[in-house]
C-alpha positions in Angstrom: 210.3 228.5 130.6 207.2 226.2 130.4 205.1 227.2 127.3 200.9 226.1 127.3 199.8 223.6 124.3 198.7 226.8 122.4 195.8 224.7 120.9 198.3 221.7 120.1 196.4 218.3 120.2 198.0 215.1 121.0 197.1 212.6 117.9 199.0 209.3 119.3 200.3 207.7 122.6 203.8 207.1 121.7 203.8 203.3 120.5 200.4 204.1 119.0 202.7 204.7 115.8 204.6 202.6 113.8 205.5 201.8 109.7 202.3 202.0 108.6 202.1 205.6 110.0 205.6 206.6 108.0 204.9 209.7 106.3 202.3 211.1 108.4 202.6 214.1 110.5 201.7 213.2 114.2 201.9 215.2 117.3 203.1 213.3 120.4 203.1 214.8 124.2 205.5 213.0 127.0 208.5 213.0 129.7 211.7 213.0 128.1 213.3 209.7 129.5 216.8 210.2 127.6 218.3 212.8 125.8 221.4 212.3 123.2 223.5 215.0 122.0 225.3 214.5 118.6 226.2 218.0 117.7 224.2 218.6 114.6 221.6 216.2 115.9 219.4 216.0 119.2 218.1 212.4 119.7 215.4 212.3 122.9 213.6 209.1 123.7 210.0 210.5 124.9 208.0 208.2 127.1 203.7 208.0 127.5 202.5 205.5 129.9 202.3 203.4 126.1 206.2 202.6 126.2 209.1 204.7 124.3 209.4 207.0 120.8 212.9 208.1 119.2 212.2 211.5 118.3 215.1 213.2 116.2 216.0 216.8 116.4 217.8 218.6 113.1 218.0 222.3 112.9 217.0 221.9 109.1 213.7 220.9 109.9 212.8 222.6 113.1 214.9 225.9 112.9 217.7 227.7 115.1 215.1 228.9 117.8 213.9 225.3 118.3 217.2 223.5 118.3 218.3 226.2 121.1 214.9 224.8 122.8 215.8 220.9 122.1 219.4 221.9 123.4 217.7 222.8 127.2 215.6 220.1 127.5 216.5 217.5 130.6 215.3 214.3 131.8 212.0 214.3 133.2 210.9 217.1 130.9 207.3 217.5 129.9 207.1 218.5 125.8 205.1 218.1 122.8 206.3 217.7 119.7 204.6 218.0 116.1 207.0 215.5 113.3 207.3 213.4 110.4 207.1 209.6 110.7 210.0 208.0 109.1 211.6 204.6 108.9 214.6 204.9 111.6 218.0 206.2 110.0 220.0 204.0 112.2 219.8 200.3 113.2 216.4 199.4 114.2 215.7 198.3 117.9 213.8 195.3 118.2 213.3 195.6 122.1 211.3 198.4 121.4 207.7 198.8 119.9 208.5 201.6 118.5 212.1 200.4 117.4 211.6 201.0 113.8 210.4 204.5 113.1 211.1 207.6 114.6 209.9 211.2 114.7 211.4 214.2 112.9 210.7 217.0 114.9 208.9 220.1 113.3 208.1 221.5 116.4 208.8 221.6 120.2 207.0 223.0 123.7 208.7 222.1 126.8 205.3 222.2 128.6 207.1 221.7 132.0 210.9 221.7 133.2 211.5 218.8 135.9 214.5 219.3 138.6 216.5 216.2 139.0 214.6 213.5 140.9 216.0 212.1 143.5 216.2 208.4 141.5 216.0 207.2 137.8 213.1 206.8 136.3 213.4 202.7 134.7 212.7 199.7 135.2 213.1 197.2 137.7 214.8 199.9 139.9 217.3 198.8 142.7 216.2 201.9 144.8 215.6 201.5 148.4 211.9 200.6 148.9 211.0 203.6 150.8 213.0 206.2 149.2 210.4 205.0 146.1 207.4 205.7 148.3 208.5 209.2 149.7 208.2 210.2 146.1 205.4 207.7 144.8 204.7 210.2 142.2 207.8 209.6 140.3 208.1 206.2 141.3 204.6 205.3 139.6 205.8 206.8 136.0 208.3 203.6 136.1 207.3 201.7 133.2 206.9 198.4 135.4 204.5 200.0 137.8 202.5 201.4 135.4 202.0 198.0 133.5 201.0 196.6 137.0 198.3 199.3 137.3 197.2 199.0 133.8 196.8 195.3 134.1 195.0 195.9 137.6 192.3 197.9 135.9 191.9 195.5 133.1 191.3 193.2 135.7 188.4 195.6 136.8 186.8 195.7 133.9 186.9 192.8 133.1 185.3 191.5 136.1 182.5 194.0 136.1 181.7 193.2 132.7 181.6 189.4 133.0 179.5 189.6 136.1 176.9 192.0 134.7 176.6 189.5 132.1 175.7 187.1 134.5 173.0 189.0 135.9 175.1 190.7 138.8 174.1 194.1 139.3 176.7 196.8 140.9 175.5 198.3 144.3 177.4 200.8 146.5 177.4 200.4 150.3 178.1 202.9 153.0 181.6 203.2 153.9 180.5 205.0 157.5 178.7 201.6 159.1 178.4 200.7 162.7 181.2 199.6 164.7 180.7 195.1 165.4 183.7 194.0 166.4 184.4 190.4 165.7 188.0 189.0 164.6 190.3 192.2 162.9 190.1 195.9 164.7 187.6 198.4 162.7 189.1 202.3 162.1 186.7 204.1 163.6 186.1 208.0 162.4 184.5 209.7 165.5 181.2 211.6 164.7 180.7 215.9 165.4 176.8 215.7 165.0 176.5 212.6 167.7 179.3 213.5 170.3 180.5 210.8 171.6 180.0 208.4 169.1 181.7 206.7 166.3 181.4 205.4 162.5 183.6 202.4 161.9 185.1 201.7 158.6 183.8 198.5 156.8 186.2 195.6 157.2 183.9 193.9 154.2 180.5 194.7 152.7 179.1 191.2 154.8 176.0 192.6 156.5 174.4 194.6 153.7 174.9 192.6 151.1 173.3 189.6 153.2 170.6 192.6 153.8 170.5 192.9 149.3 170.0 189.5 149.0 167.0 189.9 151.6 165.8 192.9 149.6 165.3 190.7 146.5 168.5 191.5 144.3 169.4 188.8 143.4 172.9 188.9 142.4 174.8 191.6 143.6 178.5 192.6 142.7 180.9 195.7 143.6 184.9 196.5 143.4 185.3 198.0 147.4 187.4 199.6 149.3 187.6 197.7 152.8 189.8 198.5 156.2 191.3 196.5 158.6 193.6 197.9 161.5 195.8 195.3 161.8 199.5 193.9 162.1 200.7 194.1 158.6 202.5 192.1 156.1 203.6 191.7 152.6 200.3 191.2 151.3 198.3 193.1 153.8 197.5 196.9 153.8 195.0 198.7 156.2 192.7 199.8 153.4 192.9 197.2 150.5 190.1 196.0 147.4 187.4 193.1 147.4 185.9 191.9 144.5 183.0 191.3 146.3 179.7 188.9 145.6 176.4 187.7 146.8 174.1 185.4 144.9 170.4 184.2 146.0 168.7 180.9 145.7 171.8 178.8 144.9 174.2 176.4 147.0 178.2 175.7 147.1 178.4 174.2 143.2 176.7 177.4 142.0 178.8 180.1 143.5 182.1 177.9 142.4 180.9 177.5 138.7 180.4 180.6 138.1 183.4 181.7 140.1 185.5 179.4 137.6 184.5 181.1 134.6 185.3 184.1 135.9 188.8 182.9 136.8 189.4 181.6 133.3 187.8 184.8 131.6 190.5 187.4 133.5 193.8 185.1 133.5 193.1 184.3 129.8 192.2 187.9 128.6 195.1 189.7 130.6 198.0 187.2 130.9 196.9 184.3 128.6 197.0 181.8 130.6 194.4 179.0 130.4 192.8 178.1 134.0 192.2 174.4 133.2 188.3 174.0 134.6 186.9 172.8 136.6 189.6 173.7 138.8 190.3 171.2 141.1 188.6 170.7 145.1 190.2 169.3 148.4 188.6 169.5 151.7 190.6 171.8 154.4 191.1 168.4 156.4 192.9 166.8 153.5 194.7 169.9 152.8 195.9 170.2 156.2 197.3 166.3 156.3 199.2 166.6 153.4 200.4 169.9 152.9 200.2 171.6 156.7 198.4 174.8 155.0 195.2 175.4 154.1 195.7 177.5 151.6 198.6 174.6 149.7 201.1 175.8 147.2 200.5 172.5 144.2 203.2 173.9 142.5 205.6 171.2 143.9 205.4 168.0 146.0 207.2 167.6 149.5 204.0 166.2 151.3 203.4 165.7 154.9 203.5 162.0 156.0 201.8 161.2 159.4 204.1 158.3 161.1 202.6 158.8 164.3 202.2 154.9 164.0 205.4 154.0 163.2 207.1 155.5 166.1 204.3 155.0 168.8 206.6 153.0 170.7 210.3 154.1 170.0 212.6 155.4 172.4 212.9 158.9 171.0 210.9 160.5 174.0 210.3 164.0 171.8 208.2 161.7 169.4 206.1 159.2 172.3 205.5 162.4 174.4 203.9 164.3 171.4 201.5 161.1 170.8 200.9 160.9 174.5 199.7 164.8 175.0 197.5 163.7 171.7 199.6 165.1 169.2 201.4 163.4 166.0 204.5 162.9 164.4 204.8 164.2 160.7 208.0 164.5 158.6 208.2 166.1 154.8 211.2 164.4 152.8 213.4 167.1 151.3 214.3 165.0 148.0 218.2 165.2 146.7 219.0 167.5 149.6 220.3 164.9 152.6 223.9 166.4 151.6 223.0 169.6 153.2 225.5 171.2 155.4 224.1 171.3 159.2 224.8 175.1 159.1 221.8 175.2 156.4 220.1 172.3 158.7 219.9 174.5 161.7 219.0 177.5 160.3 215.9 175.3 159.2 215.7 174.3 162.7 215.8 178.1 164.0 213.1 178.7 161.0 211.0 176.2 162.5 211.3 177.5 165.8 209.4 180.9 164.6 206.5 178.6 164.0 205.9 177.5 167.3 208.4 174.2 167.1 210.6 173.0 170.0 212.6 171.8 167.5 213.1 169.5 164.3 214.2 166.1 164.3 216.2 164.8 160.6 217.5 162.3 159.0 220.3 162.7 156.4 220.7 159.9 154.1 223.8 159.1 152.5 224.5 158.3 148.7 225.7 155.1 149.8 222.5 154.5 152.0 224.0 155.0 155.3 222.6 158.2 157.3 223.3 160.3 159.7 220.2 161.7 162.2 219.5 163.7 165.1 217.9 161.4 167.1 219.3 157.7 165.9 220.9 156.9 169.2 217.5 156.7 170.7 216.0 154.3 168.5 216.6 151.0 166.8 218.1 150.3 163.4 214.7 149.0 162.7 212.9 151.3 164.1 215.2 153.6 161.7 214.5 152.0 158.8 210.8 151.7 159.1 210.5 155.6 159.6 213.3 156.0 156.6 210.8 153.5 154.7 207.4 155.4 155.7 208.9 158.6 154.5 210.1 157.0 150.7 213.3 157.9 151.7 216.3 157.1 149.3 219.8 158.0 149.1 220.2 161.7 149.2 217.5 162.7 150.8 217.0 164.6 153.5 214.1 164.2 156.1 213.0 166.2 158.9 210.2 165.8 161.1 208.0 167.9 164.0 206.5 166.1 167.1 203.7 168.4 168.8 200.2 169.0 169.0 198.4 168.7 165.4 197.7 172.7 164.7 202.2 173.2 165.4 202.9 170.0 163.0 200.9 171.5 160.6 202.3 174.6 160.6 205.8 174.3 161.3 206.0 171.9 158.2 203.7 173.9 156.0 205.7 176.4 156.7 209.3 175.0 156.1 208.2 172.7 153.0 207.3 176.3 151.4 210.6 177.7 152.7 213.1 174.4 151.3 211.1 175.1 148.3 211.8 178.6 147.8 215.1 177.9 148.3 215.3 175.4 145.6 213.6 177.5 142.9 210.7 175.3 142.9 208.2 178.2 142.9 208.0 179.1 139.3 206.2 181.9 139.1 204.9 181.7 135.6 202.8 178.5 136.7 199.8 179.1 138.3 197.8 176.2 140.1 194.3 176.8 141.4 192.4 175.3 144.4 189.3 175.2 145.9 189.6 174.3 149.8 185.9 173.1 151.4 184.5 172.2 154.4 186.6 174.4 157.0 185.8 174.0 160.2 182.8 176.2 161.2 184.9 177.0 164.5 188.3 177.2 166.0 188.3 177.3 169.6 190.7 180.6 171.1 192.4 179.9 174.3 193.3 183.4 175.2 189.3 183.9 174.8 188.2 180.4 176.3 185.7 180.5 173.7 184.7 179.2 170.1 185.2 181.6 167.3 184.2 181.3 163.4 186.9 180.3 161.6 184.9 182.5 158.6 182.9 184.5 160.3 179.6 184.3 162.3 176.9 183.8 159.4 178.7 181.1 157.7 176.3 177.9 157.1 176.9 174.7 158.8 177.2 171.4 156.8 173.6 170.0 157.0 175.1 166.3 158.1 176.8 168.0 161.0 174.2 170.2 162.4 172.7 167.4 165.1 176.5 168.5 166.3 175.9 171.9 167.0 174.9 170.7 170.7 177.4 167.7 171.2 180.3 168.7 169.8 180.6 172.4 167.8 184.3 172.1 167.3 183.6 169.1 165.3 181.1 170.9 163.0 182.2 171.5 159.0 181.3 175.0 157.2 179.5 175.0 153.8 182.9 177.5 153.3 185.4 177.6 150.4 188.5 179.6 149.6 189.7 179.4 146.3 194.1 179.7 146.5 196.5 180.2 143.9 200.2 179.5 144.6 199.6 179.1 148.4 198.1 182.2 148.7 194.8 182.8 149.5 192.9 184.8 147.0 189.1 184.6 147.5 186.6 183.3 150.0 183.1 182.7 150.9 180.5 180.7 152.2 176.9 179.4 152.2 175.3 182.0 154.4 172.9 181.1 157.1 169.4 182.0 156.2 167.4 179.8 159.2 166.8 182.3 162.3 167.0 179.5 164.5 170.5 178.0 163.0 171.9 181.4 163.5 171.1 181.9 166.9 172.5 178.6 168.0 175.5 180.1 166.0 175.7 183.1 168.0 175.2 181.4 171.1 178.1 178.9 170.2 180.2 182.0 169.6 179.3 183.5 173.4 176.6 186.4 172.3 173.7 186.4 174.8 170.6 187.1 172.4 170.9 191.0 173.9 174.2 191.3 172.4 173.6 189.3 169.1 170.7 192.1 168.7 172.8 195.2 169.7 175.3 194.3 167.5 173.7 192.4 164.3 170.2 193.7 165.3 169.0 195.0 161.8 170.3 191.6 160.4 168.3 189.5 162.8 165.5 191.2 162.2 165.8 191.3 158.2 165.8 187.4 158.8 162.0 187.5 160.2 161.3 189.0 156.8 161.0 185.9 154.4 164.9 185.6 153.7 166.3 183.6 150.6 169.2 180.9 150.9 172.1 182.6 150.1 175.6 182.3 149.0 179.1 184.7 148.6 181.7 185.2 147.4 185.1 187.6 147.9 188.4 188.1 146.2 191.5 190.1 147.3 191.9 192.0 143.8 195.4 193.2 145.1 196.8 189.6 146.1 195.4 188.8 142.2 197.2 191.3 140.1 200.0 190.4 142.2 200.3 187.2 141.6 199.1 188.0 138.0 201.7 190.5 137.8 204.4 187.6 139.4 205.0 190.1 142.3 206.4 189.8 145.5 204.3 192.4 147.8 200.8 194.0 146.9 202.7 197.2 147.4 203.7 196.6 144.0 200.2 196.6 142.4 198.6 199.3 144.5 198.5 203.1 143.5 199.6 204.8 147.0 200.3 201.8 149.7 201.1 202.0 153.4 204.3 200.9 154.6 204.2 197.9 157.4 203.2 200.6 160.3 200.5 201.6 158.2 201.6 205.2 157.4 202.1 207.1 153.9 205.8 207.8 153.3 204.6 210.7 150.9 202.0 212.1 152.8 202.9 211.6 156.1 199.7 209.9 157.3 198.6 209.8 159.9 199.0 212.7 161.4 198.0 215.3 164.3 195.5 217.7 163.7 194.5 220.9 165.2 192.7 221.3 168.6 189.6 223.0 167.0 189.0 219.9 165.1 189.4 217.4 168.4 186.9 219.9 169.8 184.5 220.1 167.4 184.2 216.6 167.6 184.7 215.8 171.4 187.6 214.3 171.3 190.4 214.9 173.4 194.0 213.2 173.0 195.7 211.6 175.8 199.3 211.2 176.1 201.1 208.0 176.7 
């Protein structure tokens, strides 16, 4: 029978105590995580979201009516317990913070019995992923879990306090905004007042913080939700967190320095790592050429070579054909691995064939310097040598290459350099290597669309030297833009914003909005502009994809209170869900079915 706290007051989170308490009389609250039974003695490890306490159960000390009590008690249990601190009767546990001292119990309330649940409640669980989200709830009181959320709002904190001591102050905006499509799908929540029509869900905070800056704030900050209906993935989630920032009156070097500090503030205060500064810069085109990603993992080498040049006039047909349709050839040497068996050589192939690749050419060099290849036959043992020579290649190595337009290269060897990595153990995840990527391209042009679309999004400032190319040629044009990665993933990004009316009509124009659908759908922006507007500059990190990598996790799931699954429903509350006719007709909605 659950008993109330009867005016009991907890004094200490569990590895609040420790020698220098030993003596005092403390009164602890907790789940029971273990319970011991030596006869004579009860011995229950109680845990708090601090860690684990060995409290000790005697029927000297707490009497026959609470020993009967401490007999009942069951895993998962809720109880407070008044006790002596003493110096631990038995060997000491050095794994635990608490692992010299432990509680002899005066007193016991079992303040809630717990049935069974459905999995144990410990660390680094090997429970079916979804089984854990059906019952969150229990899964969250893992002692892992909760060190991920603890360090998440540390992270928080942190962050706001740093930037209000740069001057940023914190402003809400709405979460019911109007619906302007342009690149991910908004959630829409339909409105009862205005049949008919519809609030959409902000994807990010862009147009009013653009409109802060033009209200004369300065520096703005705030830690927002944002929601995007999308495909998902490991480190997506339909509603996730931005640290999100806008600064006036600065340029690119301004947002990054102070962007830097920040960086080194968090990871040194919650993980203490030092973030050498300033943290190094490569421009998106270098980034592409030699690592096939634009958002490159530094934490190992395996670079792209272009040899376009070297085999411009083989007889490998896969390779001339490429250069002819004005693609390249690249290749990425796989060092110490040319012994691989071609079972693990064409799964790489099928691999590469889920990037877009026809296929993957390779070269397998021998210890003894002779090799074996996939296309040798068609060239010369020249030609051969002057590709194994433009690639560094040496005995043992292994080198495969991809022939097709530029944007398939890159990704298809991106892609698999990450993926021969991985399988190497070359990502160490307690290494952690910073980069800022510049100068994007302001556009990428969509051929399902037949149009140009921003690469960032539509606001993003051209680089001053390219603007005379806004006319000629657009897809040409660089983007005062910058993303800063960690690990290969992406963490943050932002951009000079455009803050000349006439630079960001040409932009809109360029993107195919007459100036009748610019207005309709960024109207209040436009006009704002005609307002004395200040040159401006942003700034916007994934706090989830942070603390996971922080927290040397796998999936955002991971660091996230109550995720979505990769539909984008809630195994614990079933969302979505129907919901009654009145509602649909209260707000003028009727459901068709498919």
């Amino acid at each position: 029978m659950a008993e109330s706290m009867k005016g009991l007051k907890r004094s200490n989170r569990c590895t609040e105590i420790g020698v220098e308490n030993v003596g005092q009389v403390v009164t602890v609250m907790g789940w029971v995580q273990k319970r011991r039974n030596l006869g004579s003695l009860i011995f229950v490890d109680l845990r708090d979201r601090s860690g684990l306490l060995q409290i000790i159960f005697d029927e000297n000390d707490i009497g026959k009516e609470g020993f009967e009590k401490a007999y009942g008690i069951r895993n998962e249990f809720v109880i407070a317990v008044v006790g002596q601190v003493e110096k631990r009767s038995g060997a000491v546990n050095e794994n635990l913070a608490t692992g010299e001292i432990e509680i002899r119990a005066t007193q016991l309330r079992i303040l809630s019995e717990s049935e069974t649940p459905p999995f144990p409640i410990e660390e680094n669980s090997n429970v079916k992923e979804e089984l854990r989200l059906k019952y969150r709830y229990l899964d969250l009181r893992r002692p892992d879990l909760q060190n991920n959320l603890i360090m998440r709002s540390k992270v928080a904190t942190l962050t706001r306090l740093f930037l209000a001591n740069e001057g940023f102050l914190e402003i809400e905006t709405p979460m019911l905004t109007k619906s302007t499509p342009e690149g991910a799908r908004d959630y829409l929540v339909p409105s009862r007042v205005h049949p008919g029509n519809f609030y959409a869900l902000p994807q990010s905070p862009q147009l009013f913080k653009q409109l802060l800056m033009c209200s004369g704030y300065d520096r703005y900050m705030q830690i927002v939700k944002c929601f995007r209906d999308e495909d998902l993935r490991a480190d997506r989630q339909p509603e996730f967190t931005q640290i999100d920032m806008e600064l006036s009156f600065v340029d690119i070097d301004d947002v990054i320095e102070v962007n830097e500090r920040l960086l080194a503030h968090v990871f040194k205060e919650v993980i203490d790592v030092d973030v050498q500064l300033p943290i190094q810069r490569m421009t998106w085109q270098v980034a592409m050429d030699r690592f096939g990603s634009d958002k490159p993992d530094l934490r190992f080498g395996m670079e792209l070579k272009d040899v376009s040049n070297i085999v411009k006039d083989c007889g490998f047909v896969v390779f001339t054909g490429a250069l002819e349709n004005g693609g390249s050839v690249r290749g990425i040497n796989a060092n110490g691995q040319g012994a691989m068996p071609r079972k693990k050589i064409d799964a790489l192939v099928e691999f590469a064939k889920g990037y877009g690749a026809k296929g993957l050419a390779y070269i397998a060099i021998n210890e003894d310097g002779t090799f074996k290849s996939s296309f040798g036959k068609f060239m010369t043992e020249d030609e051969m040598q002057a590709l194994i020579d433009a690639m560094e290649g040496k005995p043992g190595d292994l080198l495969l290459f991809s022939s097709d337009k530029n944007k398939i290269v890159w990704n298809v060897l991106g892609a698999l350099r990450v993926e021969i990595a991985n399988s190497l153990g070359l990502l160490d995840k307690n290494i952690f290597e910073f980069l800022w990527v510049t100068e994007f391209p302001l556009l990428e042009f969509s051929e399902e669309e037949n149009r140009f679309t921003a690469m960032h999004h539509p606001f993003t400032m051209p680089m001053e030297e390219d603007l005379d190319k806004l006319e000629s040629d657009p897809g040409s044009v660089r983007a005062k833009a910058y993303d800063i990665v960690l690990n290969g993933t992406e963490i943050g990004g932002g951009s000079v914003r455009i803050s000349q009316n006439h630079i960001q009509e040409k932009m809109l124009e360029l993107l195919g909005f007459t100036k009748e659908d610019a207005y309709e759908r960024f109207g209040f922006l436009l006009d704002a502009f005609k307002y004395g507007v200040p040159p401006h500059a942003g700034l916007a990190y994934g706090l989830d994809r942070m603390v996971m990598l922080m927290a040397k996790k796998d999936s955002i799931r991971d660091v996230i209170a109550f995720p979505k699954i990769k539909d984008a429903t809630c195994l614990m509350t079933d969302a979505p869900n129907v919901v009654d006719a009145k509602q649909l007709k209260e707000l003028a909605l009727e459901i068709i079915e498919k």
